[in-house]
C-alpha positions, 0 to 999 in steps of 0.5 A, a space after each residue: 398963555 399971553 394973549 397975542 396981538 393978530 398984527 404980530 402975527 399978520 400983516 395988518 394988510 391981510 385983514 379979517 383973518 380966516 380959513 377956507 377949505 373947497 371940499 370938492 363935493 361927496 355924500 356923507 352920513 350922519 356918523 362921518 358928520 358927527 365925528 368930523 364936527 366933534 374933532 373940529 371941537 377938539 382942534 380948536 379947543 387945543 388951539 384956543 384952551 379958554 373954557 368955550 360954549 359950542 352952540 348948537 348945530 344949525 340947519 335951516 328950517 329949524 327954530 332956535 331952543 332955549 338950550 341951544 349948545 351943541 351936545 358932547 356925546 357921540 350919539 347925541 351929534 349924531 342924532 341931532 344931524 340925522 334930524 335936519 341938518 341939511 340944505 333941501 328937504 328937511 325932516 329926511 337926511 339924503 346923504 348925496 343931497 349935502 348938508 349944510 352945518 354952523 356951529 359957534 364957539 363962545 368963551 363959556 359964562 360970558 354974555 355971548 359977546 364974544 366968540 373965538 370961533 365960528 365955523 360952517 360946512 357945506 358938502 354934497 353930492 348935489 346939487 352940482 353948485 353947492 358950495 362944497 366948503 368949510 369955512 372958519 372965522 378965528 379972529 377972536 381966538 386966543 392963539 400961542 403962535 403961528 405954529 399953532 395955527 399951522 398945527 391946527 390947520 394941518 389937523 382940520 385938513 386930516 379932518 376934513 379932506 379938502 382938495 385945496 384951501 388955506 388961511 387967507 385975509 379979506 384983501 387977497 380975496 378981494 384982489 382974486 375974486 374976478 378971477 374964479 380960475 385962481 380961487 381960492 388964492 394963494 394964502 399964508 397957509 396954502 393946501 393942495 391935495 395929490 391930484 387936486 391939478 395943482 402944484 405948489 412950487 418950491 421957493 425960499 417963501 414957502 416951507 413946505 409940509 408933506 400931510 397924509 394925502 397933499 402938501 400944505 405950504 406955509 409962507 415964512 413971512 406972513 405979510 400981503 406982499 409975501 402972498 402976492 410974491 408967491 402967488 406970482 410963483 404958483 400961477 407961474 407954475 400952473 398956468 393951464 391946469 385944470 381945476 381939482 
């Protein structure tokens, strides 16, 4: 696999290149945890097929070991994020209370210095202000094509079951950030769950993707203009709506 340019796939304009999903809030247990972070793993290691070392799960409170990778095994997961990975009262997993994990991916036998993928996730029921997001940094991963990155978004979104979210750059964030009614913005990859309040609307930009439970739109040309242009459109069309 030849190792692409991210300007030929983005517009340089974008910048700093990430995914966001708002999760909406809910309990989970340590199982659901476990088996939603081990197919994370998965995904992003057919997106990026260079031999990777996940570093453990992070959680605060907790001192770094020594052997800090994140275990393969099910039930080892699983044990890991019963014992603390959790935003309050750490020692005791509340599954309404949410949990807060970060886990990295680093080319294996490396010095660490580079890694292809950071992602974190926030989720609870409470506390009403919590974050509810998962969020992944992939600006250093290896990737074929925008295809596969699309592909790859669709199967995090199966993962994860958000209520909206995409793949944006620093910039439309930047331009959207005082305007918390339209946030997250509209991205290159835009999704919307059924009765998140939204609608994506049809356009000659856009190709748009049923999935299991919502819509994902993916723009045809990945540039900031595009972005703009069709973020024009989907306030146009939802101007008024409540938030999901």
């Amino acid at each position: 696999m030849d190792e692409p340019i991210w300007d030929e796939l983005f517009d340089a304009n974008l910048d700093d290149i990430d995914l966001r999903f708002h999760l909406g809030g809910r309990s989970a247990t340590p199982v659901e945890i476990a088996r939603r972070i081990l197919s994370s793993v998965d995904v992003l290691e057919q997106l990026d097929t260079r031999s990777l070392e996940w570093v453990d799960v992070l959680y605060p409170g907790r001192s770094r070991a020594a052997d800090d990778s994140l275990p393969r095994s099910f039930e080892d997961v699983v044990a890991r994020v019963q014992d603390g990975a959790r935003k309050d009262d750490v020692g005791n997993f509340h599954p309404s209370w949410g949990y807060y994990l970060s886990v990295l991916g680093f080319l294996a036998g490396s010095d660490r210095s580079l890694c292809p993928f950071s992602f974190s996730v926030s989720d609870g029921e409470d506390p009403p202000g919590s974050r509810n997001s998962f969020e992944l940094e992939l600006n250093d991963a290896l990737v074929s094509g925008r295809e596969a990155i699309t592909e790859c978004v669709a199967s995090l979104v199966d993962i994860w079951a958000p209520i909206r979210g995409g793949v944006f750059g620093y910039e439309v964030t930047k331009r959207n950030e005082n305007h918390p009614l339209w946030y997250p913005p509209v991205g290159v990859l835009t999704y919307m769950a059924n009765g998140s309040g939204y609608t994506l609307p049809s356009s000659p930009l856009v190709d748009l993707r049923p999935l299991q439970n919502g819509t994902l739109a993916v723009l045809t040309d990945w540039t900031l203009d595009a972005v703009l242009d069709y973020q024009s459109e989907f306030r146009a069309v939802d101007a008024g709506a409540e938030r999901g």
